[in-house]
N, C-alpha and C positions, 0 to 999 in steps of 0.2 A: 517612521513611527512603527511599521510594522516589522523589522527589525531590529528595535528598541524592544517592543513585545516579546518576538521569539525569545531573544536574548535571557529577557525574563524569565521566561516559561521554560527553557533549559538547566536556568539556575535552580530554580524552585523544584524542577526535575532531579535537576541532582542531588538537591540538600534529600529530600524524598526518599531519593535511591540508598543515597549516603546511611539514610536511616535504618532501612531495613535491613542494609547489608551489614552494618553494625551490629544491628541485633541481631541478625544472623551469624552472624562473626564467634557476638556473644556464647550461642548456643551450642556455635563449634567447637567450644572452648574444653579442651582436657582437665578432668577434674580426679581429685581421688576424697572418696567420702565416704563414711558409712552409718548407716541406721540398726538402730538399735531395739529392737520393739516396741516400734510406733504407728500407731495408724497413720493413714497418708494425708492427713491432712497436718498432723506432728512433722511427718517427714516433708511436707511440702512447706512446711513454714521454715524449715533445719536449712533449705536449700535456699530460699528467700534470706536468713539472715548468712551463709556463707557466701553466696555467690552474687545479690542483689538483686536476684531475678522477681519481678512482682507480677504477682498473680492475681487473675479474677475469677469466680465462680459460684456459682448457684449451691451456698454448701448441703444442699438438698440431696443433690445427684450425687454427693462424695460417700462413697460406704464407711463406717463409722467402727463397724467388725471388722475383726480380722489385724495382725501384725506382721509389722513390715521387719525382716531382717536380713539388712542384706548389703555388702562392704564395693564400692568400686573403685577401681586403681587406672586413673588413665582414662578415664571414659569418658566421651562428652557429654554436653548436657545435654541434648537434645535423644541422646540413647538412654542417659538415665530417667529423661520423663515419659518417654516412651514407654519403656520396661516399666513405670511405675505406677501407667494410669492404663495398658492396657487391659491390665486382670480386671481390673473395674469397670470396664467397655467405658473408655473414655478416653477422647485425646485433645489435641491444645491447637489454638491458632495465633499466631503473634501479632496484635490489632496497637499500632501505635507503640511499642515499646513495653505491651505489657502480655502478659499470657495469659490468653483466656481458654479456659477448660471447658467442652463442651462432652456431653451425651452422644456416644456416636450412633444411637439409632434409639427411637420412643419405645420404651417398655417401663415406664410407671406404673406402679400396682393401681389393682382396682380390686373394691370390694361393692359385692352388690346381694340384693335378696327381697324378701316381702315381711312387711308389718302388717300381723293377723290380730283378732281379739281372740285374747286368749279361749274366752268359753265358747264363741259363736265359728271361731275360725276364721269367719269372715277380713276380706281386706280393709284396712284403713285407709284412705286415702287423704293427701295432703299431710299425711305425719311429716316430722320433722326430722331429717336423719343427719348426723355430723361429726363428721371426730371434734374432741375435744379440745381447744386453746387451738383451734386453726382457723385456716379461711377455707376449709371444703365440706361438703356438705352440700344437701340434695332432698328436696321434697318426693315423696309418694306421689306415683302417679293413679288415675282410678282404681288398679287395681291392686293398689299396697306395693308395686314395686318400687324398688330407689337403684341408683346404681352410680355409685363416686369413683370419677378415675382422678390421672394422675397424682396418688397417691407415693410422697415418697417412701424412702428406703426407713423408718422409723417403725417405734411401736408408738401403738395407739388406744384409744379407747373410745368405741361407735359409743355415741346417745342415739339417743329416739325419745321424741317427747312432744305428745297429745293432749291437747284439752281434755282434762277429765280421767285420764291414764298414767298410773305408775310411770314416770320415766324410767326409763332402761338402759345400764350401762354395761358394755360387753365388751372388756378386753380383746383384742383384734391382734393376729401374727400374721401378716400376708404370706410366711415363708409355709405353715403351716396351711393356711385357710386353700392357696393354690388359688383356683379358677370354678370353687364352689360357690354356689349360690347357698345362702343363709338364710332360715325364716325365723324371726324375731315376733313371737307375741309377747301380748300386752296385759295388763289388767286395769280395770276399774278402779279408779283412785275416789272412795268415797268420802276423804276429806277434804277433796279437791271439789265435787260434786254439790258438798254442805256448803262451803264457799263461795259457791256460786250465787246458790238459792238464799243466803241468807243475808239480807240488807237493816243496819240498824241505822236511824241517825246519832250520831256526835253531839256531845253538849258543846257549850262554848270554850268548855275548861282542858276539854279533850281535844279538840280542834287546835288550840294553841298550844295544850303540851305536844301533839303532833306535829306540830311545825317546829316545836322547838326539838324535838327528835330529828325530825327530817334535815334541818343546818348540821346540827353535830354530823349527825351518817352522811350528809352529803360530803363536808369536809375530810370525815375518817373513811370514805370509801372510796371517794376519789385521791385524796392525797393533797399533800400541799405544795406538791413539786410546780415550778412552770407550769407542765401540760395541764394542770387541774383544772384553770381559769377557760383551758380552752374547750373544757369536757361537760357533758350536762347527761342529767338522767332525765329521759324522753314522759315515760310513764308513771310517775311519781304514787301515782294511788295505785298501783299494784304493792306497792310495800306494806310490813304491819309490822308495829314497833312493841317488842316490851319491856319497861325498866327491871332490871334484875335488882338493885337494892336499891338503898339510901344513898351509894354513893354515887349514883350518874349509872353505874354500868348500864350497857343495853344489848341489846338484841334485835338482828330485824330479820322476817322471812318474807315472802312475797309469794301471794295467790295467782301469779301467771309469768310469765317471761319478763325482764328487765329488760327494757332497751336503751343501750347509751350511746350518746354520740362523742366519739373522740375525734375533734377538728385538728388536735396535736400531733394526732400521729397516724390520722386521717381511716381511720378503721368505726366501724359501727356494729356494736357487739349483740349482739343476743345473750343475754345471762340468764341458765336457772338457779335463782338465787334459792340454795336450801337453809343455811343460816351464815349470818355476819352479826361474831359476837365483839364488842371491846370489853373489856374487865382489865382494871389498873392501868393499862398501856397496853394492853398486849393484843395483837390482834390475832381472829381468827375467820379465815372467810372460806365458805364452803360454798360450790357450786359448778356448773358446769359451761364451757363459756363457745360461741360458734363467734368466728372473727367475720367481716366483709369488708374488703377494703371500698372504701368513699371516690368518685372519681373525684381525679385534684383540680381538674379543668385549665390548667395553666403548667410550664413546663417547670416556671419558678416554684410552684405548690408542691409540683411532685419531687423537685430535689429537695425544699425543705424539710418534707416529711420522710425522706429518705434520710437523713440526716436526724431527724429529732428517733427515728425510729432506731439507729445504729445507738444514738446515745441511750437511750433509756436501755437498750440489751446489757450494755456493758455496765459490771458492775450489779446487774439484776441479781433475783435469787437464781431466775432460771440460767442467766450466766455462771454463777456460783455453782449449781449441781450439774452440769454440765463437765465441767471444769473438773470437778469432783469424781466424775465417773471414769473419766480418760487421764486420770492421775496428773493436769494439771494445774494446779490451783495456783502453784509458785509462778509460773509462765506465764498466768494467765491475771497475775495482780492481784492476789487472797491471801490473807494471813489469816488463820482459824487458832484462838484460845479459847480453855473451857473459864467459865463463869459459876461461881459458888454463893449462895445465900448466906449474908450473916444475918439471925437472928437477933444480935443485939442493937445494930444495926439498921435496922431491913432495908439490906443495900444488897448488890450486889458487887463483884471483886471479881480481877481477874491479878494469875500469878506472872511474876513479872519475867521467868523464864518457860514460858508454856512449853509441855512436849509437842515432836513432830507433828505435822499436821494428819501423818497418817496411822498415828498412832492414836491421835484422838476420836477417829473418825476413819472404820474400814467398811470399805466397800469391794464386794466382791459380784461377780455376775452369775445369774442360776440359771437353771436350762433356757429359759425364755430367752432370747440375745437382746432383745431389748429390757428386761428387769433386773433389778441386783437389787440384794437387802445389802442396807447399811445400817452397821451396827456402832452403834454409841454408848459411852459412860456416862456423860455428863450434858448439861446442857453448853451452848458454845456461844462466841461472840467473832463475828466470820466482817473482817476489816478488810476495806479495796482501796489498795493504796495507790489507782491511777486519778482516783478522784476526792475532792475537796466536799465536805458539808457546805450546804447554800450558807448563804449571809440569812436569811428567811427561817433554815431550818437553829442556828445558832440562837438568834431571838427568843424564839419558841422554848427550845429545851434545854438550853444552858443553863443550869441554876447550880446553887450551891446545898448540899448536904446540912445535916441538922447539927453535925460539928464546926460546920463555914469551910469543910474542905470544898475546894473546886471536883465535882465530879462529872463526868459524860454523864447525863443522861437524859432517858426517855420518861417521861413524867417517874412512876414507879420502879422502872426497867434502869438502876443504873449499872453503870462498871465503870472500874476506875481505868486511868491511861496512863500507859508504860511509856517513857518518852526515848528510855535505849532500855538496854541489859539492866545497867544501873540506878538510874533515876527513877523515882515515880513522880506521881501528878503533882507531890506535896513540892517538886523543886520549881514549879509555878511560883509560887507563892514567895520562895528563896529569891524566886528574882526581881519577883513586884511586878510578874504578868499577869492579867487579869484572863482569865479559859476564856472568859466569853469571847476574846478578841482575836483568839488563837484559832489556825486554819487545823485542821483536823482532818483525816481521813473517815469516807464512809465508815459507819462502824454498824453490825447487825446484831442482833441476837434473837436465836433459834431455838427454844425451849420443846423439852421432846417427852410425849406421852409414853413413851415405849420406849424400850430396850436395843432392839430390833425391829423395822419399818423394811416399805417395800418402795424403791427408786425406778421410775419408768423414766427411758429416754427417748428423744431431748429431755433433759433435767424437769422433772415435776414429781412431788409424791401421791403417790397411788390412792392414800387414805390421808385426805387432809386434815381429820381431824386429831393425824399421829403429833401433828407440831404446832406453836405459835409463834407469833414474832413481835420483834420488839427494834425499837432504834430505825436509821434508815430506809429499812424497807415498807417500817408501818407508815413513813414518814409519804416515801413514791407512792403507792397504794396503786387504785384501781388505773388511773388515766398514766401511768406506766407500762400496763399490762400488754404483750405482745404475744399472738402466738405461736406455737411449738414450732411449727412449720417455717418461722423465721427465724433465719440467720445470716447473720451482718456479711458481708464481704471480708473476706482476709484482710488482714491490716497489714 
């Protein structure tokens, strides 16, 4: 018997042994390759589709600046990951057949300082202090101090936000700020303070147009995706609704903090909601959001939220302008066409050979390393073609035009679909398919105030009230929303 065991336990050893030395084998392996001006996480994907090598990593700690150029003839792999992760103070361990990249010693920024009132000077204590669309953040202690580490390699934007006080939003550079302390005052928010004090009751007509306000925004601000059903808004009477005309449009803002609970993707948001407008289809949502992740309590919860949380990234907007800044939108499953109003119409249209995608749409970076203006002509319609529209979202917005053609669209928000170079939508009909039954690629549209806007990375715009959206994205909405700070594992 126990010779039947060892016997075991040598083989099991070897296959074991077998494995690593494989993959060490693998590593040893003589390569010739070269990069071309890419950042390293370009170049580490370059090296994952030539040689198979798969990689894991926290893409937090990967630097985002800076270009890699640089050719090798004959080198192996384990010199070229060396040379290429240690500028970045970073090296690899081979766990299982895959490569995991790790931080070779803790140096994550911190940013720290005091919340004063602006006229009195005085401390505030229990402010609220948090970078925006993340999970960090940090309350005031008695005496107005806060202090947030592990802060990655990103740009940011501090909130601070007081009962009764201006919220305050400050652009953050840790390359800049160093190892300074900051003091942040405040002001007296007296339309925050009349809000407070001022209690009416509701008729009965007001009460149920209220409710009927509060279905529609819960629907258009959470979304209709899966995650929706599993997401709820905590605080409901902190909202206030107003109809903008006769046709439904609305408006909501809210007199305190939102709190929502996303059971989907297992995060519990703090929102300061300043406005969420819909008009015709189009959304527009303005606010500032602190993320905290939910504990999952089980090991099954936490992979599945790891998993809903990969999928809602891909395919996102913040995926999209990400993608966008690091010039890969091709790589990354984006095709971007501009979209044109007809008047006679009132449709919109797209052309069935769109220019480049970076000719529609340049993005360049300004002294900030984290900022870049992107400059546009036209409004666009930004299509992901790793993913299918739901069966759900088909229902909803398939309809047909006022001529009976089949058109994409979002209630008011249409464009038409290119099906190659040659074809359009009308050869649907040529063949006696019905669009509604037709799988279809994500398809968005991004209507833009401006000429020129300001891009903070990870992907988000600086001034949200520079754009709207339409299609897909209005479609995911709120209980999709992930923040800045996350990013999916290499694929």
């Amino acid at each position: 018997m126990r010779a039947s065991f060892f016997a075991l336990f040598l083989y099991v050893f070897s296959l074991s042994s077998y494995g690593q030395e494989r993959k060490g084998y693998i590593l040893d392996k003589e390569v010739t390759i070269g990069f071309e001006n890419l950042t390293l996480p370009s170049a580490l994907r370059q090296l994952n589709k030539a040689e198979q090598l798969d990689f894991s990593y926290n893409s937090s700690i990967i630097p985002r600046t800076g270009r890699i150029t640089k050719n090798y003839e004959d080198t192996s792999l384990r010199n070229i990951l060396n040379d290429l992760l240690s500028p970045a103070n970073l090296y690899y361990r081979e766990v299982k057949g895959i490569i995991v990249i790790l931080k070779n010693k803790f140096n994550e920024g911190v940013v720290k300082g005091t919340i004063l009132d602006k006229q009195t000077k005085e401390p505030l204590p229990f402010a609220n202090v948090f970078i925006d669309q993340s999970t960090l953040g940090a309350p005031t202690d008695l005496k107005g101090r806060f202090f947030i580490q592990d802060i990655p390699d990103i740009g940011f934007e501090l909130v601070v936000s007081y009962v009764g006080y201006k919220t305050v939003i400050l652009p953050i550079n840790l390359n800049d700020l160093g190892e300074d302390s900051i003091d942040i005052e405040m002001e007296i928010d007296p339309v925050a303070l009349e809000n407070i004090n001022v209690v009416s009751k509701a008729t009965r007509e007001q009460r149920r147009a209220k409710r009927n306000l509060m279905n529609r925004f819960e629907s258009d601000f959470l979304g209709g995706s899966d995650n929706a059903s599993d997401c709820r808004i905590v605080n409901k009477d902190v909202l206030e609704f107003e109809v903008l005309d006769s046709l439904g449009n609305y408006k909501v803002t809210a007199n305190d903090v939102v709190f929502v609970e996303n059971n989907a993707l297992g995060y519990r948001v703090a929102y300061l909601l300043e406005e969420f407008r819909l008009e015709n289809g189009f959304k527009t949502k303005i606010g500032k959001a602190q993320f905290s992740e939910m504990e999952p309590g089980s090991r099954r919860l936490n992979r599945k939220w790891e998993e809903a949380r990969d999928k809602a990234y891909y395919g996102s907007l913040q995926h999209f302008l990400n993608a966008l800044i690091r010039k890969e939108l091709k790589e990354e499953g984006f095709k971007v066409n501009i979209i044109r109003y007809d008047s006679v119409t009132s449709e919109y249209s797209t052309p069935l050979n769109p220019k480049p995608a970076d000719e529609i749409l340049q993005v360049k970076q300004i002294n900030d390393e984290f900022l870049y203006l992107l400059d546009v002509d036209e409004d666009i319609e930004v299509t992901y073609i790793n993913e299918f529209e739901s069966s759900d979202y088909k229902k909803r917005y398939r309809s047909k035009s006022s001529k009976g053609n089949y058109n994409y669209t979002d209630k008011k928000a249409r464009s038409s679909i290119a099906i190659s170079d040659n074809e359009s939508l009308t050869s649907y009909q040529i063949y006696g398919v019905d669009i509604a039954e037709v799988d279809l690629f994500q398809k968005s549209t991004i209507f833009f105030e401006k000429k020129v806007m300001q891009l903070g990375y990870p992907g988000f715009f600086l001034d949200q009230r520079d754009v709207s959206f339409g299609g897909w994205w209005v479609w995911e909405g709120f209980s999709e929303m992930l923040p800045l700070d996350y990013i999916p594992l290499a694929k």
